[in-house]
Residue frames as qw, qx, qy, qz and C-alpha x, y, z in Angstrom:
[[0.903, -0.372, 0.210, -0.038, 189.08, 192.88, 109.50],
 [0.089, 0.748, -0.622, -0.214, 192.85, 192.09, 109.21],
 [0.906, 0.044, -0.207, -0.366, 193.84, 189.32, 107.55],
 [0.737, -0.400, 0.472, -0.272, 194.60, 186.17, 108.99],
 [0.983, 0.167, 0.069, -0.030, 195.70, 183.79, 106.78],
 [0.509, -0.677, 0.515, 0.134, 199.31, 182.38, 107.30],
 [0.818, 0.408, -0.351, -0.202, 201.76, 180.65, 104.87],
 [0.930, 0.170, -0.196, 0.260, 204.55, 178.12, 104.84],
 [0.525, 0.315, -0.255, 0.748, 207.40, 180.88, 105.24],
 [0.415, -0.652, 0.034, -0.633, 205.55, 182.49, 107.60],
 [0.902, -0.421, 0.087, -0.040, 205.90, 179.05, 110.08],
 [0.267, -0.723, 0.555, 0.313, 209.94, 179.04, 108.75],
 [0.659, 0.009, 0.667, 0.348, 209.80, 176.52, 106.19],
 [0.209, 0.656, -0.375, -0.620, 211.15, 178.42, 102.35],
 [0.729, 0.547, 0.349, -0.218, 209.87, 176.72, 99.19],
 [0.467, 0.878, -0.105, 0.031, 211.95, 178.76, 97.42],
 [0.215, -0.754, 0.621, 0.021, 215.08, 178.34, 99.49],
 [0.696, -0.095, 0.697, 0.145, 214.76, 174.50, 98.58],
 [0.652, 0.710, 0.251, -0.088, 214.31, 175.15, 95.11],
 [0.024, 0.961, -0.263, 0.077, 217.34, 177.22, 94.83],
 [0.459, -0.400, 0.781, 0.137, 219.80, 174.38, 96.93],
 [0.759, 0.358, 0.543, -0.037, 218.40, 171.82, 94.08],
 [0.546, 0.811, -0.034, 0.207, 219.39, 173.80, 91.29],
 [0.039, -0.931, 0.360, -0.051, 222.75, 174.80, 92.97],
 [0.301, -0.593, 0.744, 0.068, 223.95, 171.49, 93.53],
 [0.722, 0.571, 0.025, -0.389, 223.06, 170.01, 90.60],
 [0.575, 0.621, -0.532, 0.004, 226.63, 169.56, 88.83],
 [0.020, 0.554, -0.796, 0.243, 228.10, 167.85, 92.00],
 [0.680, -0.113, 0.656, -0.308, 225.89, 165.54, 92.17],
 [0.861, 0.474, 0.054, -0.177, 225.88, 164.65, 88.51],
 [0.327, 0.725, -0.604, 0.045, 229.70, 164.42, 88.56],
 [0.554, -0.214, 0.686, -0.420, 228.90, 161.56, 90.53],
 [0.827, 0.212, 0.216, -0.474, 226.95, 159.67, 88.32],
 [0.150, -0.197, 0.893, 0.374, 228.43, 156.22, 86.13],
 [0.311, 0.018, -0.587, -0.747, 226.72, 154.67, 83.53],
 [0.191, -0.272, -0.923, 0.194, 224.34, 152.64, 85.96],
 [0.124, 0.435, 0.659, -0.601, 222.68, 155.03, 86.86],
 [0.140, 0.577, 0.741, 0.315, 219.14, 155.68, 85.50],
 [0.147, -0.796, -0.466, -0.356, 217.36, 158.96, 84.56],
 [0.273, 0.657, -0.081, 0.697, 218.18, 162.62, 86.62],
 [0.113, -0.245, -0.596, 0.757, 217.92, 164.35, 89.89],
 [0.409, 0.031, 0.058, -0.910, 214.05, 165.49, 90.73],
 [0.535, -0.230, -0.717, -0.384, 212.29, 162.29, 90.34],
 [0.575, -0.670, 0.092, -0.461, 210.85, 160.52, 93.16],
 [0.863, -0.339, 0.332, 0.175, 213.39, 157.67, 93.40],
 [0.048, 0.779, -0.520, -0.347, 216.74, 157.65, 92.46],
 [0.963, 0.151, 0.209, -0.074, 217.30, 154.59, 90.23],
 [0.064, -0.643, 0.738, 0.194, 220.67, 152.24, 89.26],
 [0.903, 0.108, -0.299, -0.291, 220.44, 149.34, 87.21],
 [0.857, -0.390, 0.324, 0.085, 221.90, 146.36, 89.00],
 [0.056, -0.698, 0.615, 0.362, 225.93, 146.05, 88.02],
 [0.931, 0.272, -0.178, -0.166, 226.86, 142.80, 85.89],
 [0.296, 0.582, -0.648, 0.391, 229.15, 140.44, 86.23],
 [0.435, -0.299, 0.731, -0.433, 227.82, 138.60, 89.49],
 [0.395, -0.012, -0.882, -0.255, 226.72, 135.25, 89.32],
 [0.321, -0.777, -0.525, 0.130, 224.17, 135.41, 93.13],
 [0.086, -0.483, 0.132, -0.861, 224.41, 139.39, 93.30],
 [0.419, -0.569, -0.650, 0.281, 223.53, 140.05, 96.85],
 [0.128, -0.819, -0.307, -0.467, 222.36, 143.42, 97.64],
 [0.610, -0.246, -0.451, 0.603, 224.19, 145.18, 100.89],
 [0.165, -0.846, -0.152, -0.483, 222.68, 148.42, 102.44],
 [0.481, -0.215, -0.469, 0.709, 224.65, 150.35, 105.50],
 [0.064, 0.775, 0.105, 0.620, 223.67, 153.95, 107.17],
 [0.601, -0.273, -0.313, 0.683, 225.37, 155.77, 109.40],
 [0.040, -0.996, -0.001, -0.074, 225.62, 160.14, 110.44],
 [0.486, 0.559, -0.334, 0.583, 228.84, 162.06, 111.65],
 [0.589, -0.480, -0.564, 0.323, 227.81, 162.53, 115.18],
 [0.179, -0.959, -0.112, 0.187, 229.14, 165.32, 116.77],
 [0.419, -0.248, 0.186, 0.853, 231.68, 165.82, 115.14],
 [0.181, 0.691, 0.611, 0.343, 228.77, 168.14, 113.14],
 [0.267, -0.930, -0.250, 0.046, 228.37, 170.34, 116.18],
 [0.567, -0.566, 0.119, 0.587, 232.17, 171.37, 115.56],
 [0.448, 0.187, 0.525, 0.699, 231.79, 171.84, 112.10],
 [0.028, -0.791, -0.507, -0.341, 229.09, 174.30, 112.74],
 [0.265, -0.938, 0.044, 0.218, 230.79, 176.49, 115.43],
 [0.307, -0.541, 0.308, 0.720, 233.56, 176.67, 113.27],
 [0.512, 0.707, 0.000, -0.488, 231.62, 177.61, 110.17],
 [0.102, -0.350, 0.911, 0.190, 233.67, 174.36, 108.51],
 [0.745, 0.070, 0.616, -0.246, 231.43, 172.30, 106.61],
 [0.559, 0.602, -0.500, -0.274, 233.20, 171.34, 103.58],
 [0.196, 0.326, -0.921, 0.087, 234.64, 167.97, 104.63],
 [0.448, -0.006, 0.631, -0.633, 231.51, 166.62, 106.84],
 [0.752, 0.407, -0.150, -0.496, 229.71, 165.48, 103.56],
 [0.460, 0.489, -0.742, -0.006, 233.24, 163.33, 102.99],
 [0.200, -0.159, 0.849, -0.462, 232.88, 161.71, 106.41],
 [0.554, 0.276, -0.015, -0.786, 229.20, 160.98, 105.77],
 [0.888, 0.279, -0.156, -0.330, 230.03, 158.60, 103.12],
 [0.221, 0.643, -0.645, 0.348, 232.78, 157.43, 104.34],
 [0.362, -0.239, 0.528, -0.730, 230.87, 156.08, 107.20],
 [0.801, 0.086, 0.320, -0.499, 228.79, 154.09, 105.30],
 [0.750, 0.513, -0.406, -0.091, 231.10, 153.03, 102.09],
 [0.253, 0.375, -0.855, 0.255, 233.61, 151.57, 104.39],
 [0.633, -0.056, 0.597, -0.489, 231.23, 149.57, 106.38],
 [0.864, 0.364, -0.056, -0.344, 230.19, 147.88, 102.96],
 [0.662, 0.517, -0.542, 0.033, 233.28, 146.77, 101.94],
 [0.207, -0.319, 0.894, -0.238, 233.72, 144.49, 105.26],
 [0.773, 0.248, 0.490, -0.317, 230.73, 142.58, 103.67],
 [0.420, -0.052, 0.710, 0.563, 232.76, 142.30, 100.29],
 [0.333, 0.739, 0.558, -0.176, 230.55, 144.62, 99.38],
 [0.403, 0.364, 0.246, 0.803, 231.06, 147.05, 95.92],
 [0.244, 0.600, 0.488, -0.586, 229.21, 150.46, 96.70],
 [0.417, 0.278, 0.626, 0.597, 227.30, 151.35, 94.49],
 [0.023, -0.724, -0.294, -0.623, 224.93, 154.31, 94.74],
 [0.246, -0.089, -0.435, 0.862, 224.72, 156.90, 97.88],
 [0.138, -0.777, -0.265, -0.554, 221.71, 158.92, 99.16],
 [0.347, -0.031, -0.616, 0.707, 221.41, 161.42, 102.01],
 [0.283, -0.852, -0.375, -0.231, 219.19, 163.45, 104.59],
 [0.382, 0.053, -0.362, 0.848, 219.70, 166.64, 105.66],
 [0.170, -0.798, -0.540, -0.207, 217.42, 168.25, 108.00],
 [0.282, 0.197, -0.114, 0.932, 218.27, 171.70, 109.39],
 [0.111, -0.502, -0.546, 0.662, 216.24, 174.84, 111.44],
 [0.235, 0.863, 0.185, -0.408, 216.34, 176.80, 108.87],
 [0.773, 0.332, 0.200, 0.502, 218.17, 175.91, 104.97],
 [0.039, 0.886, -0.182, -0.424, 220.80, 178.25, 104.35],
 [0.881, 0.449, -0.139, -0.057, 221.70, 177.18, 100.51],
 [0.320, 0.737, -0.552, 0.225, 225.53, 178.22, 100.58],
 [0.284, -0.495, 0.794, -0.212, 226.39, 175.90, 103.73],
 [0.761, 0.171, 0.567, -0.264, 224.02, 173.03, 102.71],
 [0.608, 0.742, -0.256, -0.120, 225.65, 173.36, 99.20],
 [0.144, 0.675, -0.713, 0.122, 229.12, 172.92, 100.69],
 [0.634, -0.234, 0.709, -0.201, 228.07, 169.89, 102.50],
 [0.731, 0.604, -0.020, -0.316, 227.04, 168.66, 99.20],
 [0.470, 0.821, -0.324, -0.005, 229.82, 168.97, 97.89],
 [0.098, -0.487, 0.859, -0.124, 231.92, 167.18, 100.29],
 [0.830, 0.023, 0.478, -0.288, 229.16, 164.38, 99.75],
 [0.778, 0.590, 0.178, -0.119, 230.03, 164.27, 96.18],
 [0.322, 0.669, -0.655, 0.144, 233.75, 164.22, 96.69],
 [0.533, -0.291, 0.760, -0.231, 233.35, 161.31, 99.11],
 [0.823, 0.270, 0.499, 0.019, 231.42, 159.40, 96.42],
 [0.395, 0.773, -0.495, 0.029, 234.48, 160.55, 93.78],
 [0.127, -0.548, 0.772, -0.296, 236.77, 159.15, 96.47],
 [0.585, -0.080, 0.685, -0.426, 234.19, 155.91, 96.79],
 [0.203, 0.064, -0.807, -0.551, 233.60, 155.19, 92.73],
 [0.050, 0.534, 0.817, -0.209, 229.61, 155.43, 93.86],
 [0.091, 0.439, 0.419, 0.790, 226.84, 157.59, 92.16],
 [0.258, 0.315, 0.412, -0.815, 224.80, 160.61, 94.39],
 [0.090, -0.292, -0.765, -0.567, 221.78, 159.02, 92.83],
 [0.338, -0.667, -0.481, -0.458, 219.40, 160.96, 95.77],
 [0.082, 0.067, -0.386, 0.917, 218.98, 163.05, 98.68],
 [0.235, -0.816, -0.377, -0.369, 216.23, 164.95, 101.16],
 [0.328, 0.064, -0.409, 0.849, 216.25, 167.90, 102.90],
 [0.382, -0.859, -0.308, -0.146, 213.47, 169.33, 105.56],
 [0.101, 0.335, -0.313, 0.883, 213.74, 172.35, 107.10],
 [0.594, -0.412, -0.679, -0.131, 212.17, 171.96, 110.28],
 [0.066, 0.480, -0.310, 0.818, 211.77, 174.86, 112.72],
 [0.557, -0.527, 0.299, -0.569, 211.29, 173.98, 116.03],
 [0.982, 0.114, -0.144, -0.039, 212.91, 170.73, 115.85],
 [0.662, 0.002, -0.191, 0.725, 216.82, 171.99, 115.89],
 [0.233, -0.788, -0.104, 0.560, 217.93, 175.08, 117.67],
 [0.305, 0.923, -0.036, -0.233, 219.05, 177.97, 115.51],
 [0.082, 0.771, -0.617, -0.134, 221.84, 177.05, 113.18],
 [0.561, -0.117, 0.816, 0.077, 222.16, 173.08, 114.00],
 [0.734, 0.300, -0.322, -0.517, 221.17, 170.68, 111.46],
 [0.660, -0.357, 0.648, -0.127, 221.92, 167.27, 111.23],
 [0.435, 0.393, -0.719, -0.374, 223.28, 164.33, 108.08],
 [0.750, -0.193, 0.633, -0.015, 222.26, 160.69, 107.49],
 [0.165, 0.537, -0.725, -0.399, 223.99, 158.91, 105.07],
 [0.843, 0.180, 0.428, -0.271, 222.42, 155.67, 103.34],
 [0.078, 0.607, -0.676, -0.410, 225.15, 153.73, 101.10],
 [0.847, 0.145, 0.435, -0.269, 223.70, 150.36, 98.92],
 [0.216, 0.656, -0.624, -0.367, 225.97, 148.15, 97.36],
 [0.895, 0.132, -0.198, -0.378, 226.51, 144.80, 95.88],
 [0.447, -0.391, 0.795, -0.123, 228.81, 141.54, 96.98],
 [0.643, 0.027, -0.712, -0.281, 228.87, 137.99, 95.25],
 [0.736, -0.522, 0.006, -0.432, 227.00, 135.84, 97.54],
 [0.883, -0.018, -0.249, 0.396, 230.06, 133.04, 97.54],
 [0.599, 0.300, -0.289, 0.684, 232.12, 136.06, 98.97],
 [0.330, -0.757, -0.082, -0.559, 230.38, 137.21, 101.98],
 [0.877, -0.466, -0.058, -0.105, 230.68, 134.82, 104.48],
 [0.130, 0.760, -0.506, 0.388, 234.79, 136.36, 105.93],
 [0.593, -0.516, 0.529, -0.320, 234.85, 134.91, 109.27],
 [0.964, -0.123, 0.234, 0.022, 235.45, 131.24, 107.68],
 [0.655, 0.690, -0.071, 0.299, 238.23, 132.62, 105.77],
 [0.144, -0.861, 0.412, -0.261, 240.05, 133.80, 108.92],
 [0.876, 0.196, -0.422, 0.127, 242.83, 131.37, 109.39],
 [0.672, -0.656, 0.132, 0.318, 245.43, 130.79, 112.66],
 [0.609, -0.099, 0.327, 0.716, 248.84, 132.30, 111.70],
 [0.488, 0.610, 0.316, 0.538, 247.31, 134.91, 109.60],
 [0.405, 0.317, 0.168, 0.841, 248.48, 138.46, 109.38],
 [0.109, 0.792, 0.597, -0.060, 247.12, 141.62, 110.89],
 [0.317, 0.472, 0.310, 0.762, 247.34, 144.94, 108.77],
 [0.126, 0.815, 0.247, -0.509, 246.20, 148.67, 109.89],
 [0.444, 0.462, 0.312, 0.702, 245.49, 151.11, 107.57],
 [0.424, -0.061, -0.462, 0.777, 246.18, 153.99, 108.84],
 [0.145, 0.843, 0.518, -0.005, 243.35, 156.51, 109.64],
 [0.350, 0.420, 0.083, 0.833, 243.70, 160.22, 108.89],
 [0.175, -0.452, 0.289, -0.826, 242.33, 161.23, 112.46],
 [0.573, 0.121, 0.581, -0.565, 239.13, 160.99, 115.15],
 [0.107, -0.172, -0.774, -0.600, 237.78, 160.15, 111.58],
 [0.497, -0.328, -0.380, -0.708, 233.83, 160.05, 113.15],
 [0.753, -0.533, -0.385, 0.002, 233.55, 158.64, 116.94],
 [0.408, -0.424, -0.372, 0.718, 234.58, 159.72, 120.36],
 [0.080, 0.557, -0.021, 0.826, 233.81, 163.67, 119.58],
 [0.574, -0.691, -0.435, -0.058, 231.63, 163.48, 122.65],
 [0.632, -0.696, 0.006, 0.342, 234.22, 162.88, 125.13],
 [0.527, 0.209, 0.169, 0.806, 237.25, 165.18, 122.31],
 [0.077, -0.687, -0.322, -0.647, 234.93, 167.97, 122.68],
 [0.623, -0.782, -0.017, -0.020, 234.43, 167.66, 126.62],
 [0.820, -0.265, 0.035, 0.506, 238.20, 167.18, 126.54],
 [0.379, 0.332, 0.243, 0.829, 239.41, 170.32, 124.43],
 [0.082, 0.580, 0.202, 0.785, 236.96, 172.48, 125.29],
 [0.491, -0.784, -0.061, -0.375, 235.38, 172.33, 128.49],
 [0.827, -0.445, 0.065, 0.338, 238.27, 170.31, 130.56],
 [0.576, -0.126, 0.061, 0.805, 241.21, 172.35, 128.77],
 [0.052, 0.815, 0.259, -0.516, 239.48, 175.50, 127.60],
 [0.553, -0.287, 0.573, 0.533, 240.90, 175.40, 124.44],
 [0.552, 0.528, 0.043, -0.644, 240.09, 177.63, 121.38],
 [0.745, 0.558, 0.347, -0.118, 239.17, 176.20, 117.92],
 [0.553, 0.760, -0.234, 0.250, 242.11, 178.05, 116.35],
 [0.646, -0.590, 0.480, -0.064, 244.59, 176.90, 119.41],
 [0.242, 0.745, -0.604, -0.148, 247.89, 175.76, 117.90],
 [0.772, -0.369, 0.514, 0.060, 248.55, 171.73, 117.87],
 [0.683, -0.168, 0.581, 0.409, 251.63, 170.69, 116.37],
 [0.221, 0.082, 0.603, 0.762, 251.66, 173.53, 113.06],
 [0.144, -0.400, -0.691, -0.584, 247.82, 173.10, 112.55],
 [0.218, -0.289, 0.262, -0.895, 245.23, 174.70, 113.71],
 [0.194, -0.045, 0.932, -0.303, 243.55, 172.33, 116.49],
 [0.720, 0.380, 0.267, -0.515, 239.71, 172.68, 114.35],
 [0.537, 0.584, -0.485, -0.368, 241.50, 171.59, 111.29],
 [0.224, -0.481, 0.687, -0.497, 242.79, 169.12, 113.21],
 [0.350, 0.082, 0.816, -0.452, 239.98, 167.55, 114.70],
 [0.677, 0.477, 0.215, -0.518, 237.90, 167.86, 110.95],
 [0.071, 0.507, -0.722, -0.466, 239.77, 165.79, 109.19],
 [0.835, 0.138, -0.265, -0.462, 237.53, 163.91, 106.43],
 [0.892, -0.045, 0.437, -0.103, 237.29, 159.85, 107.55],
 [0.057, -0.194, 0.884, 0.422, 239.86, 157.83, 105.00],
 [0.858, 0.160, 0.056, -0.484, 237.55, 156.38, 102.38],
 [0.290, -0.483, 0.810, 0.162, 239.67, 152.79, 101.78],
 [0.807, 0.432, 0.233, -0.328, 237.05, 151.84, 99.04],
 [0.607, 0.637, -0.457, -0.131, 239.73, 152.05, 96.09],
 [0.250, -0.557, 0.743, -0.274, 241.98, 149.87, 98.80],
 [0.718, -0.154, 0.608, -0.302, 239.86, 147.68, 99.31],
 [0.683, 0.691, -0.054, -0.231, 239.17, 147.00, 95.44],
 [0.341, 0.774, -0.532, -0.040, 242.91, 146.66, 94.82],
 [0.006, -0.457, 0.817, -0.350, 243.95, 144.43, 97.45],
 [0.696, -0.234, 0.166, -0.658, 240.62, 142.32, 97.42],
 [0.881, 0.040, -0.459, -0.110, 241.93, 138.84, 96.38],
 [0.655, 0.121, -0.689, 0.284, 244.22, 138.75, 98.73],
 [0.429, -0.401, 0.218, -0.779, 241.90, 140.31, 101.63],
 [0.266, -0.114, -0.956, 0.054, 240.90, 137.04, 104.12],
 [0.227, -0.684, -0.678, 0.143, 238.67, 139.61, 106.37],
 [0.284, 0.279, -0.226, 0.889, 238.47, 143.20, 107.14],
 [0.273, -0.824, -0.459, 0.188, 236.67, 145.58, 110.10],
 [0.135, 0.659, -0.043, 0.739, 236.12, 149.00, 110.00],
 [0.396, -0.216, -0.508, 0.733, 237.62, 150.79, 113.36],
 [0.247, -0.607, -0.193, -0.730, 234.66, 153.20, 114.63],
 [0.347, -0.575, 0.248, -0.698, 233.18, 153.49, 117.80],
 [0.945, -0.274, 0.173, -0.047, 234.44, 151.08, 120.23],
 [0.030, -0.651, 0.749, 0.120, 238.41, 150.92, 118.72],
 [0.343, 0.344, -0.857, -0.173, 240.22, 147.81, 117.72],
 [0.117, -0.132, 0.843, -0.509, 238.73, 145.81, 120.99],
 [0.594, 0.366, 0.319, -0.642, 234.94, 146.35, 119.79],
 [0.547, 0.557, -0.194, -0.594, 235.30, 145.75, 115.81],
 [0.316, 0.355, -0.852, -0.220, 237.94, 143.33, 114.96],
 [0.262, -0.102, 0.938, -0.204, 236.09, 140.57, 116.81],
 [0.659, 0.158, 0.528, -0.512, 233.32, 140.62, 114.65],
 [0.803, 0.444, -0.238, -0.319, 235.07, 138.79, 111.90],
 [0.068, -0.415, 0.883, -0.209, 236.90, 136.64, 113.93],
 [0.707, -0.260, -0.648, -0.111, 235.76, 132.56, 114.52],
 [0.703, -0.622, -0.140, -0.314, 234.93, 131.74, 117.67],
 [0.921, -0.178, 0.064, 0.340, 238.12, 129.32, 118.24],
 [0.584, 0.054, -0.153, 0.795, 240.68, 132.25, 117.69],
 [0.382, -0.780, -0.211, 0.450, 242.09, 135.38, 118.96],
 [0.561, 0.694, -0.068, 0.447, 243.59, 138.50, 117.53],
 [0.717, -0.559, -0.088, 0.406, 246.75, 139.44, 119.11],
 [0.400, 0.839, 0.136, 0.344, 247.33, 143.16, 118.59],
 [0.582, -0.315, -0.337, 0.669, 250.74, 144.89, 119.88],
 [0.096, -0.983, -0.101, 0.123, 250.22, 148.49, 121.14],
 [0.433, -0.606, 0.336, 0.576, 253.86, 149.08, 120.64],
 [0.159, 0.025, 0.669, 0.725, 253.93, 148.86, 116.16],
 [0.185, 0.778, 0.600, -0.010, 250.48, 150.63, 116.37],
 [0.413, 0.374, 0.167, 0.813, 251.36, 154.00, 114.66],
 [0.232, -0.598, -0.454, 0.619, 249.92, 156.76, 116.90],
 [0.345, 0.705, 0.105, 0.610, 248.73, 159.59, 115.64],
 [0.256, 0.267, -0.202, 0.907, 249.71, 162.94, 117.45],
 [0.536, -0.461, 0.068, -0.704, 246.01, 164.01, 118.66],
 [0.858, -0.480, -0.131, -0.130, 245.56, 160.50, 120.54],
 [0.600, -0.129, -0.557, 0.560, 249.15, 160.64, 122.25],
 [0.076, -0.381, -0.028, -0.921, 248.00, 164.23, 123.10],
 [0.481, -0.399, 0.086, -0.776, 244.53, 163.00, 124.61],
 [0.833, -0.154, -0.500, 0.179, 246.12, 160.10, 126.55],
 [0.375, 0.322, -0.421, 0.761, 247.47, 162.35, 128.73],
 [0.334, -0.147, 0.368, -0.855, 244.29, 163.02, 130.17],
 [0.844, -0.120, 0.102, -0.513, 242.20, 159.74, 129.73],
 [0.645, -0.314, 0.691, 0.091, 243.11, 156.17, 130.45],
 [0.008, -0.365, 0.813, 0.453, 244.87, 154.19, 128.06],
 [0.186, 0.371, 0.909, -0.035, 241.66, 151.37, 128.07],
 [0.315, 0.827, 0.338, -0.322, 238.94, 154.28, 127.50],
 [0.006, -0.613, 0.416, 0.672, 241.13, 155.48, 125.01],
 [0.078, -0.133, 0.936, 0.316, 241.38, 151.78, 122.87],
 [0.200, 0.436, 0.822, -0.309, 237.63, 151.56, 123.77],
 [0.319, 0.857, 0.038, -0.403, 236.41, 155.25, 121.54],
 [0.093, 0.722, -0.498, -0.471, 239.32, 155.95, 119.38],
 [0.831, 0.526, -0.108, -0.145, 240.51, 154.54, 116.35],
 [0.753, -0.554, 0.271, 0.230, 244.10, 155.10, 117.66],
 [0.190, 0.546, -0.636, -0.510, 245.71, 155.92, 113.86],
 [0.311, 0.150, 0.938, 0.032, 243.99, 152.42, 113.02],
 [0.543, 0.239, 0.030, -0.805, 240.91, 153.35, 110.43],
 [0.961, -0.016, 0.119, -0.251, 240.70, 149.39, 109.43],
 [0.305, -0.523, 0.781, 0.155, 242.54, 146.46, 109.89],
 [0.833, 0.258, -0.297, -0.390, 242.67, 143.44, 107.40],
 [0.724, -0.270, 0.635, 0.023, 243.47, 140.23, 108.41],
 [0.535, 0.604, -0.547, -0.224, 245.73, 138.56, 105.44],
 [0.955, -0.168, 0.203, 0.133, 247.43, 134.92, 104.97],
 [0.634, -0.389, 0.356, 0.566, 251.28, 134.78, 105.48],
 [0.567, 0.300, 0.606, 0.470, 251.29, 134.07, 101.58],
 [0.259, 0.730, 0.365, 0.516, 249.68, 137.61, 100.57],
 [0.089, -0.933, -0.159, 0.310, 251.05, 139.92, 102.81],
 [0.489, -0.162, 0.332, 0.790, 253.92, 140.81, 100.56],
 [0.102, 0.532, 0.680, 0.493, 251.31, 141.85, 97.85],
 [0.237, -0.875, -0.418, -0.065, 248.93, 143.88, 100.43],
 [0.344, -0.815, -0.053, 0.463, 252.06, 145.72, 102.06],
 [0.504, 0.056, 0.508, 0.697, 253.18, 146.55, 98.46],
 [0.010, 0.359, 0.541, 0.760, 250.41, 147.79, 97.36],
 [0.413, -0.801, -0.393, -0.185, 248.70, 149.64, 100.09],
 [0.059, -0.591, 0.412, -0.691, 250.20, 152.31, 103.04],
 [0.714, -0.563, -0.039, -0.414, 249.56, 149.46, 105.60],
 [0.366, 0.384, -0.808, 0.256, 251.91, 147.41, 108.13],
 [0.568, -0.354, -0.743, 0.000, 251.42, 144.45, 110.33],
 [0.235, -0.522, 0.423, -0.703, 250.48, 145.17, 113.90],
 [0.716, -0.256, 0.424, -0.492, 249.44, 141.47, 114.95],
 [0.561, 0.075, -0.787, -0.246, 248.30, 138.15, 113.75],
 [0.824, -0.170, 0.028, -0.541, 245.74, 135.63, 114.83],
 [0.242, 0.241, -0.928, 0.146, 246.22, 132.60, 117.11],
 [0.433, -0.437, -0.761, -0.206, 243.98, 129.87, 118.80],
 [0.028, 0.142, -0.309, 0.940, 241.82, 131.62, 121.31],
 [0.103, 0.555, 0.729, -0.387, 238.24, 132.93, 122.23],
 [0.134, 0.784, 0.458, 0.398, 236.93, 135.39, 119.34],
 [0.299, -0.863, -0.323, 0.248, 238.38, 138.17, 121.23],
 [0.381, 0.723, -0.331, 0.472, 241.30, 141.15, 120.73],
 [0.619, -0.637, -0.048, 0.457, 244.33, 140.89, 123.02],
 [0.306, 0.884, -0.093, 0.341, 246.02, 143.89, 123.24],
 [0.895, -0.282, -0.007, 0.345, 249.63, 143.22, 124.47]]
């Protein structure tokens, strides 16, 4: 009688292949680590003792993926920078809660692990938390055949940081007359790919290696998310509010650290453009544009009069507004 009995790698899921990523990416996640953190990689929870120095520590947890911009990084066999976005995604979300980060974990779940690309993603995780002064203190990864199609995979990102509790609460801090700042992003950074993808490839037909302005138009469109952690850090006393720009543009974000009783009044004309969105205004309205895109905007900070000398000293940002009495909303003028 023949036998019958089936294993694990038989159904697609390798033991061994996870064994193998674990040991390979070992050093980049420990080049991560600071002195908080507790005990190695392989336990069942990553542990961080709690920083010092607060007087009501408050705890602040964010998670976030890369969307599709994934599914570009995979047809162009690019996945060295996706890891950077990742955390990026989640460390700049913290720090509009006056939050520090402080540790990072992720999931990756894939069709089928292949170490060397799931390594490299690594690796850009652990240069985002370089770039974020936060420790890769854990991770999972399932391989999970018949779940994704051949080749896909997919990232969440899970950043947890800390905040004094007297410095959370932004929105009373936002004053009439004050200041608004952009810092500038360094691309799509991580929203709209949807409709960039339907726009490049299926509405212009455009390859991956298709010339824009020098670069080559994948390189382009993968540029790692700014991480604006060290920014924020530098420039925090004299920070009244800040909103990361993601999905939904200035029009969506900035209002949710606005009071009720004002308005931010942003001019499109001293907004720095990059090159891909004057490019893919040519083919979608100017409103759907402001509405997805970041617009060269990757967060704005609302400042008082008094500190913007300080913030535009010591940062790569310039005004593009300022806040007057209103309805909690963005005019864009």
């Amino acid at each position: 009688m023949e036998n019958s009995k089936i294993s694990y790698k038989d159904a697609g899921v390798d033991i061994d292949a996870g064994n193998e990523f674990v040991e390979k990416i070992k050093p980049f996640v420990k080049s991560t680590f600071d002195k908080n953190v507790i005990g190695g990689i392989g336990s069942f929870a990553g542990a961080y003792e709690l920083p010092k120095g607060f007087k009501e520590p408050v705890m602040l947890a964010a998670t976030d993926g890369v969307g599709t911009k994934l599914k570009l990084a995979i047809e162009a066999k690019k996945f060295d920078s996706v890891g950077i976005d990742l955390v990026a995604m989640c460390v700049n979300d913290l720090i509009c809660n006056f939050g520090t980060p402080s540790f990072f974990l992720d999931y990756y779940a894939t069709s089928k692990l292949k170490t060397n690309e799931a390594s490299d993603v690594v690796k850009g995780i652990a240069k985002g938390c370089l770039e974020a002064e936060c420790a890769l203190i854990g991770g999972e990864t399932a391989e999970m055949p018949g779940m994704y199609a051949k080749g896909d995979f997919d990232l969440a990102g899970f950043a947890v940081g800390v905040a004094e509790k007297s410095e959370m609460d932004r929105i009373s801090k936002v004053q009439d007359g004050d200041i608004l700042v952009a810092l500038p992003s360094s691309g799509i950074h991580s929203n709209g790919y949807s409709l960039a993808r339907k726009l490049f490839f299926e509405k212009l037909n455009l390859s991956l290696d298709a010339d824009f302005e020098g670069e080559k138009l994948i390189d382009v469109l993968l540029k790692p998310t700014s991480i604006y952690v060290k920014t924020f850090k530098k420039l925090k006393e004299n920070i009244n509010a800040l909103a990361h720009i993601t999905g939904g543009g200035i029009v969506e974000n900035l209002p949710r650290v606005l009071p009720a009783h004002l308005e931010a009044v942003v001019y499109k004309e001293k907004i720095k453009i990059l090159p891909i969105f004057e490019f893919m205004s040519k083919h979608v309205e100017e409103g759907e544009m402001y509405r997805t895109f970041n617009m060269g905007v990757g967060m704005v900070l609302v400042i008082s009069p008094d500190n913007i000398d300080a913030v535009l000293e010591n940062s790569n940002g310039y005004i593009i507004g300022e806040m007057q009495k209103g309805d909690g909303e963005v005019k864009l003028v």
